[in-house]
C-alpha positions in Angstrom: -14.0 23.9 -8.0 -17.2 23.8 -10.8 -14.6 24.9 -13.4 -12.0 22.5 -12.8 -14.5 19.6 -12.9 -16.0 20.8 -15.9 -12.8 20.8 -17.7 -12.1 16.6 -16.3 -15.8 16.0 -17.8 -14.8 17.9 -21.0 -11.7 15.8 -22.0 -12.1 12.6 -20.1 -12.2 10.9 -23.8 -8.5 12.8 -23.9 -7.6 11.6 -20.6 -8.6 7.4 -21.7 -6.0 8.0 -24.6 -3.3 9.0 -22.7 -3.7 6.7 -20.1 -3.9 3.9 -22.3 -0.5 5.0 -23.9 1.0 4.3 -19.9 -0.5 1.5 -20.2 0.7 0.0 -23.1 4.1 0.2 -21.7 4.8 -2.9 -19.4 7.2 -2.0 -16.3 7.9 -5.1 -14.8 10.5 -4.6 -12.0 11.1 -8.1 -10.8 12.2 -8.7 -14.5 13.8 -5.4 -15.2 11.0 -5.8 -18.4 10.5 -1.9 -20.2 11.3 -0.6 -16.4 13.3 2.5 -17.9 11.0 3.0 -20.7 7.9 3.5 -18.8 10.0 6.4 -16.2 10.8 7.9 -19.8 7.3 7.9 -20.6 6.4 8.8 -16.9 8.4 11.6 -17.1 7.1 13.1 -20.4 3.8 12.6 -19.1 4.7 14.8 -15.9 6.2 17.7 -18.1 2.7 17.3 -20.6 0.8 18.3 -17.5 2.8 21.4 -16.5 5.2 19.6 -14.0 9.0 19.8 -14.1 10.4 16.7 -14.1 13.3 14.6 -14.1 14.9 11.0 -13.5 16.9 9.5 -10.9 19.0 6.7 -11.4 19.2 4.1 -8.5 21.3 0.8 -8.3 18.1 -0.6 -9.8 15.6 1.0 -11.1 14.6 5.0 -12.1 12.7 7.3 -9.5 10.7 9.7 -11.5 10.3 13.0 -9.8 7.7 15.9 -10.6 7.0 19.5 -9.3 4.3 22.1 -10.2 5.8 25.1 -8.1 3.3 28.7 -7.1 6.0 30.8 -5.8 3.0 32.3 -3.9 2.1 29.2 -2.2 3.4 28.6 1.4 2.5 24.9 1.0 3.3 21.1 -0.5 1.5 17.9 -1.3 3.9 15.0 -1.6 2.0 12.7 -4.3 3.4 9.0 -4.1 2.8 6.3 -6.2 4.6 3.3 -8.1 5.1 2.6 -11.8 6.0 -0.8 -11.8 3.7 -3.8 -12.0 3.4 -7.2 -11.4 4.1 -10.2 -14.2 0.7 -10.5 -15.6 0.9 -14.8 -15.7 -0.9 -17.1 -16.0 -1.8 -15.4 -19.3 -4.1 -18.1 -20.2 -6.7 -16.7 -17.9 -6.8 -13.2 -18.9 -9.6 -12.1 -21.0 -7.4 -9.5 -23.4 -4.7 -9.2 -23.2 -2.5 -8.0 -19.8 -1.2 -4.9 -22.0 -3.5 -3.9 -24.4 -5.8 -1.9 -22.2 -9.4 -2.6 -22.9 -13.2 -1.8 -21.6 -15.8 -3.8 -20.5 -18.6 -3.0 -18.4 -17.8 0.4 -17.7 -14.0 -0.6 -16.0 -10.7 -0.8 -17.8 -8.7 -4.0 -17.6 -5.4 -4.3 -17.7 -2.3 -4.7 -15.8 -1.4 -1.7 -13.6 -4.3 0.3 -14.4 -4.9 0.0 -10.7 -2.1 -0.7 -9.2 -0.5 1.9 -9.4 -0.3 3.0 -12.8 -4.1 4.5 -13.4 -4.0 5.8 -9.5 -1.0 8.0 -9.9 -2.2 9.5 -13.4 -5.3 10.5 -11.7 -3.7 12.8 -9.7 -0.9 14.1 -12.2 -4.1 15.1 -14.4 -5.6 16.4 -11.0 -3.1 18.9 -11.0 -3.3 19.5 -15.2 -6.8 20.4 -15.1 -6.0 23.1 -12.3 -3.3 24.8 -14.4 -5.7 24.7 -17.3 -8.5 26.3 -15.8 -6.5 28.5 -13.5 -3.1 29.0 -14.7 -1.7 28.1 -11.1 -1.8 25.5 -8.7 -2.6 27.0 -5.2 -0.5 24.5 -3.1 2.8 23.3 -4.6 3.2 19.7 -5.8 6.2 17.2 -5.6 4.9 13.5 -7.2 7.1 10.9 -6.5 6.9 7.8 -8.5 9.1 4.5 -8.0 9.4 1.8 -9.9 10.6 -0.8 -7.1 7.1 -1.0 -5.0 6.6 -4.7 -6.5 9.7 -5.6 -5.5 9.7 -4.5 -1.9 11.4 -0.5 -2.6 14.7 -1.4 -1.4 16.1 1.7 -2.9 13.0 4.1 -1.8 14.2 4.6 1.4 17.8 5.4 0.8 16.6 7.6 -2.3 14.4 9.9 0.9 16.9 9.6 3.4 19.3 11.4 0.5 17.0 13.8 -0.7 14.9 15.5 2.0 15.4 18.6 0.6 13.5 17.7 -2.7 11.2 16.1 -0.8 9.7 18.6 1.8 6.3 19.3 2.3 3.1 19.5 4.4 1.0 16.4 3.7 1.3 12.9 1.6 -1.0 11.7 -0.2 -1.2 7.8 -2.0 -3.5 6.4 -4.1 -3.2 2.6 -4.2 -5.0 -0.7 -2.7 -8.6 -1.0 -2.7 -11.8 1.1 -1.3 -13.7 -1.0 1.3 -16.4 -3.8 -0.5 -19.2 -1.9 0.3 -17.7 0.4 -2.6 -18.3 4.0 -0.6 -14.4 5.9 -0.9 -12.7 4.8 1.9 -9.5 6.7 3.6 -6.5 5.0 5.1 -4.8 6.6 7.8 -1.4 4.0 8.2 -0.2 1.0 7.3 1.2 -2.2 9.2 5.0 -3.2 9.2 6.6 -6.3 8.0 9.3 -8.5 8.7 10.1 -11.6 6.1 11.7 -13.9 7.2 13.0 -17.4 5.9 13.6 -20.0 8.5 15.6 -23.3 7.6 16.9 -26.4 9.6 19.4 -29.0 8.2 19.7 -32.7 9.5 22.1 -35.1 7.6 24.2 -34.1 4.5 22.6 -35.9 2.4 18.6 -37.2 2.1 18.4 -40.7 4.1 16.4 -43.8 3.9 13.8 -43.2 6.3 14.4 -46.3 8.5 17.4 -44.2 9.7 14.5 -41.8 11.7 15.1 -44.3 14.9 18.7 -42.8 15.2 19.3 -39.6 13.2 17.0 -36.3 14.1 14.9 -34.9 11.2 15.3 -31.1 10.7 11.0 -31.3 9.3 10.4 -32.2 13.0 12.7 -29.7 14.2 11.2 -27.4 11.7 8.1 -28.0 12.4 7.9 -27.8 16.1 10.1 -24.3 16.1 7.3 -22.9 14.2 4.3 -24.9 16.1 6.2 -22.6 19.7 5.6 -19.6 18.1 1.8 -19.0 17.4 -0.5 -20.6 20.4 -4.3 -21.9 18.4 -6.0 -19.0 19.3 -3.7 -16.7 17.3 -1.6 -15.1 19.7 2.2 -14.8 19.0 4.3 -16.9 21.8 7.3 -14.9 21.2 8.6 -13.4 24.9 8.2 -9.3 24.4 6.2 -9.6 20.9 3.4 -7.4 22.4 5.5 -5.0 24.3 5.8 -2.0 21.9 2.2 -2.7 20.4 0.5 0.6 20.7 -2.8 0.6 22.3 -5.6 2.2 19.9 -7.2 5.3 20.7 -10.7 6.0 21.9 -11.1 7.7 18.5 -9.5 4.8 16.3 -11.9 2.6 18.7 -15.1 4.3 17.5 -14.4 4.8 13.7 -14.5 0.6 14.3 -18.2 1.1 15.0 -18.9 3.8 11.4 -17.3 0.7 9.2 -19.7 -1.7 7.6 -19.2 -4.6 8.9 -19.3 -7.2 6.1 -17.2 -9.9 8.0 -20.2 -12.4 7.0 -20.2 -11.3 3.2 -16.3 -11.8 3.4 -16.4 -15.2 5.7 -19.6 -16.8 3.1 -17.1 -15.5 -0.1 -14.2 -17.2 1.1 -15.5 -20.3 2.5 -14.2 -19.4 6.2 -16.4 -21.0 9.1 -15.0 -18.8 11.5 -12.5 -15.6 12.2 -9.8 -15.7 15.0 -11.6 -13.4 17.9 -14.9 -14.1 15.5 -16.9 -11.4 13.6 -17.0 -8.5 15.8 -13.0 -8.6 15.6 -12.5 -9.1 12.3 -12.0 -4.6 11.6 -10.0 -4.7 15.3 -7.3 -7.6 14.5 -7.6 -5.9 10.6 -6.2 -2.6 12.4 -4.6 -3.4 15.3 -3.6 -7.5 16.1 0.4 -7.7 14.6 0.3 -11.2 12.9 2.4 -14.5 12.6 2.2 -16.3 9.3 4.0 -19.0 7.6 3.6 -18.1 4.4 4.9 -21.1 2.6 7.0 -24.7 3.9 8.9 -27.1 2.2 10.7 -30.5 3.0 11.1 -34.2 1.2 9.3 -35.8 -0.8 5.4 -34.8 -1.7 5.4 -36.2 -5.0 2.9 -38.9 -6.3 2.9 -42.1 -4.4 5.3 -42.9 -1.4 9.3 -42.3 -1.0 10.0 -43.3 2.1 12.5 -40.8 2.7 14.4 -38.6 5.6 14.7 -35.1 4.5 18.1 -33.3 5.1 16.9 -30.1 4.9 13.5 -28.6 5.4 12.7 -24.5 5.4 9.8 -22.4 5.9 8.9 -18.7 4.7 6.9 -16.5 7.6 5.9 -13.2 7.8 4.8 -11.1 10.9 2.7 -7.4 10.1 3.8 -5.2 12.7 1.5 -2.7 14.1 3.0 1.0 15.8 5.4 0.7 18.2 6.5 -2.4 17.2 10.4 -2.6 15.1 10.8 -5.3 12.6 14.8 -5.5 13.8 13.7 -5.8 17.3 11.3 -8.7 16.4 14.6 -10.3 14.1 16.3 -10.4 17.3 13.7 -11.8 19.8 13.0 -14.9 17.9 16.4 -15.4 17.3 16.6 -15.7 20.8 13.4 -17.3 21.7 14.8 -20.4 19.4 17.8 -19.9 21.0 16.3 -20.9 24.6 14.4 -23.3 22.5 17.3 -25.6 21.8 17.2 -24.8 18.2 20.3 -23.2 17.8 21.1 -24.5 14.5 18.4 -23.4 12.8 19.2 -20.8 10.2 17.3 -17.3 9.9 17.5 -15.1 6.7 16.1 -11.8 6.8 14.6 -11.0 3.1 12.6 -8.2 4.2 11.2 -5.1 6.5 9.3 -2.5 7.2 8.3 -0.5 9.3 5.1 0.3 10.5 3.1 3.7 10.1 -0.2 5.5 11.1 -1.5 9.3 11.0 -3.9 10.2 13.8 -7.1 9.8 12.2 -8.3 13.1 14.0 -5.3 14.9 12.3 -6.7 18.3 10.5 -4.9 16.7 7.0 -7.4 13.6 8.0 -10.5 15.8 8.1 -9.1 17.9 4.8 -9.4 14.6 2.7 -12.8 13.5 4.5 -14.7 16.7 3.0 -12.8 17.0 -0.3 -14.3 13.5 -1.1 -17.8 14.7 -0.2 -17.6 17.9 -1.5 -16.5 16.1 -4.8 -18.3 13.5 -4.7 -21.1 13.6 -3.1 -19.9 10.5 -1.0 -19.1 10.1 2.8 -15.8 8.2 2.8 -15.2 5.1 5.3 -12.1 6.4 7.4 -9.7 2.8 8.7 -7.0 3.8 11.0 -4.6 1.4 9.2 -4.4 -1.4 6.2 -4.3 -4.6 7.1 -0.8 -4.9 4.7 2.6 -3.2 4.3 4.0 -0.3 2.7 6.5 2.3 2.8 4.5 4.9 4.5 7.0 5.1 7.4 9.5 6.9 4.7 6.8 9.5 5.0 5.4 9.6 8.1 8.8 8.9 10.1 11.5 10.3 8.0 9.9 13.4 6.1 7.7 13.5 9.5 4.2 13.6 7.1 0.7 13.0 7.6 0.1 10.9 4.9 -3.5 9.3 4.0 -4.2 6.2 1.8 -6.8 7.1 -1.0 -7.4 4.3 -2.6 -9.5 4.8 -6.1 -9.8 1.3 -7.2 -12.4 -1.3 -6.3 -12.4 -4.2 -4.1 -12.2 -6.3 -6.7 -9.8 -5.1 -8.8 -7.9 -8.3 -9.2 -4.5 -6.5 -8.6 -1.9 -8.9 -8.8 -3.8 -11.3 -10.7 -5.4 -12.1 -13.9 -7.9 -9.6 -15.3 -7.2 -6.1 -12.9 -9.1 -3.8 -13.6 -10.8 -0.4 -12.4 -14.2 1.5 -13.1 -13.3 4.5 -15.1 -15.7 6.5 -13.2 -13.5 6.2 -10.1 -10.7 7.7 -12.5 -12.4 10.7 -13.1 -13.8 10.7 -9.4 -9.7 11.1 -8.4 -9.3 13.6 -10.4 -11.7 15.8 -9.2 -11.2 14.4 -5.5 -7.4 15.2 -6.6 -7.4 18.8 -7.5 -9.9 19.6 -4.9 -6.9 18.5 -2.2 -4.4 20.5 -4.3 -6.3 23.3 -4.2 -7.3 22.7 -0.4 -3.9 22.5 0.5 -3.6 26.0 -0.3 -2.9 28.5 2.5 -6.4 30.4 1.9 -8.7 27.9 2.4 -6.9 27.6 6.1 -7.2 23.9 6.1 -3.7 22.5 7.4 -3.9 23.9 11.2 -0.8 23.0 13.2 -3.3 22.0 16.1 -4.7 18.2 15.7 -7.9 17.7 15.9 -8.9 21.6 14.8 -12.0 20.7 12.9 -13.8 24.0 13.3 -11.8 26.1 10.7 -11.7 23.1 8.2 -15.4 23.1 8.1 -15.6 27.0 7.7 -13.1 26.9 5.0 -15.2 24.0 3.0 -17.8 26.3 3.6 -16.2 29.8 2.1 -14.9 27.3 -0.8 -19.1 26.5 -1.6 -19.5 30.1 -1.7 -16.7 30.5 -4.1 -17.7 28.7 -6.7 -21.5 29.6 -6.5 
């Protein structure tokens, strides 16, 4: 692989321009702002590389897919990634500004250049560099790139369900989110589910004086004590067959626990926390495995200056719950529905505004181990393996409907202020991806004897990192 990181060294300056062309572009789904531009872009940037690529229009927004095809190759890497970005206000409090790509430090700021936009090219000119060099990839490539990820992907799914075909393949692999804090690569293996929910309760028609509290029922009480039944102080979820689908973690998953820095300290002393629920030695296990309850925002009357003295008609409350394998965010929906039902709180009102499912890849999977080594043979690095993130995403589409492994690469920082003022990434950990990038591609390919069908087969992979060293002496 020497020649193919040669040639990323040799025209990273190349590489900076480009990217800050992508860049340039804003794609803001939630405001259908320069959405369809950017796939136009994305698109030309796939077919620059030496992919064939096209656009797919959903009932929002375009799905950009890419292939590099080796007729000789028996295998494919799914590439996923997201195009779209978040609204880069408050403006005020960015340094440059959100789309004019700029470097300090030795990072890049600007929004998307982590997520996802800067992640994604990494591995498009992952793929480049190989063809350059070598003429041929030696696994085949399908990227696919949405621009709905910031808005939930309420079109991903339907887009895979439709088009399995176009999407088959051996392996996924995602670069987005952050590395652990200690700043060593770190691996995800799943994700956790979600279920959104918004929860409201109604009283009079009409806000009241609030000397009529003696004889009318406020729906803020009401509110409030529906969500005070579900979540007991300690953290644990009330909700009658919450835990029964949670899937217990495996010995393995329990000792990667153990190989993670702890940093729960660094993290509790940054963020002014006295304590964590189950206290520092839980703080990875409840990251990985504990499903969650949160209200996520609540609302009701008057909280204004000074005093109204005021009964509320109406009071509502967002909540979300992470959902960790086995658990089904529409068999949640329809246990709390009932739990408030034998609560007496029949008339309060549930919307559903989002779900997910949840998703993990055995973390002794032989796609697992492939990723492990091509980051230290790259690198130089040992990565931090974490059997899941502690958020949501639409790894299930890969996992349980194109029945994937699929890993979590992040290449950005932990502080890469995604979603907020100032995001940024190193550039070195751009040029890292590509090299970690096109050593997977090339990994993938059926020489090198990497993807086994047998889990847990880590005897060949190591033999087959060992004839690739040889190689490219």
């Amino acid at each position: 692989m020497q020649d193919v990181f040669r040639y990323i060294d040799e025209n990273q300056n190349n590489y900076l321009e480009q990217l800050f062309v992508f860049l340039r572009q804003p794609s803001i789904s939630t405001q259908n702002l320069g959405v369809k531009e950017c796939a136009d872009l994305l698109m030309n940037i796939l077919k620059d590389s030496g992919a064939e690529a096209e656009i797919f229009q959903t009932p929002q927004h375009p799905i950009v897919i890419g292939h590099i095809r080796n007729k000789a190759a028996s295998r494919t890497l799914l590439v996923y990634g997201h195009y779209d970005v978040q609204p880069p206000e408050p403006l005020d409090l960015w340094e440059t500004p959100p789309f004019d790509p700029t470097i300090r430090n030795g990072r890049i700021y600007g929004r998307g250049v982590a997520d996802n936009k800067g992640q994604l090219f990494s591995h498009i000119k992952a793929a480049e560099a190989i063809i350059r060099v070598r003429g041929k990839t030696s696994s085949n490539i399908t990227f696919l790139f949405e621009g709905e990820e910031e808005m939930g992907s309420p079109n991903l799914g339907p887009f895979i369900q439709d088009h399995k075909d176009l999407l088959k393949a051996d392996a996924c692999l995602v670069s987005d989110g952050s590395r652990h804090s200690s700043g060593r690569p770190t691996i995800f293996c799943g994700l956790k589910g979600i279920l959104y929910l918004e929860i409201t309760a109604k009283g009079a028609n009409r806000d009241l004086h609030s000397m009529h509290a003696a004889m009318i029922p406020s729906p803020v009480w009401k509110l409030v004590h529906g969500l005070a039944s579900l979540k007991a102080e300690n953290g644990t979820v009330l909700i009658p067959g919450f835990y029964d689908r949670v899937r217990k973690p495996t010995e393995t998953e329990l000792q990667v626990i153990h190989d993670i820095p702890n940093l729960a300290a660094d993290v509790r002393q940054m963020l002014k926390v006295k304590t964590f629920l189950g206290g520092d030695d839980a703080y990875y296990y409840n990251m990985f495995f504990s499903p969650t309850c949160n209200i996520a925002g609540i609302e009701a009357g008057y909280t204004g200056l000074g005093a109204k003295t005021v009964l509320p008609c109406k009071a509502f409350a967002k909540i979300d719950f992470r959902l960790v394998p086995d658990q089904n965010p529409d068999e949640i929906y329809g246990q709390i529905k009932h739990y408030f039902e034998t609560q007496g709180l029949v008339d309060i009102e549930i919307i559903k505004h989002s779900e997910l499912m949840p998703s993990r890849t055995p973390i002794d999977h032989p796609y697992v181990q492939l990723i492990k080594t091509a980051i230290n043979y790259a690198t130089g690095e040992e990565p931090i393996i974490f059997p899941s993130m502690g958020g949501s995403g639409p790894d299930y589409l890969f996992t349980g409907v194109l029945g994937l492994p699929s890993v979590w690469l992040p290449l950005s920082p932990h502080d890469s202020n995604n979603h907020a003022p100032n995001e940024n990434i190193f550039i070195e950990d751009l040029f890292k991806g590509m090299k970690i990038g096109s050593t997977i591609i090339e990994w993938m390919g059926e020489k090198s004897n990497y993807m086994t069908k047998k889990r847990g087969d880590v005897k060949k992979l190591k033999n087959s990192k060992d004839e690739l060293k040889r190689e490219n002496k």
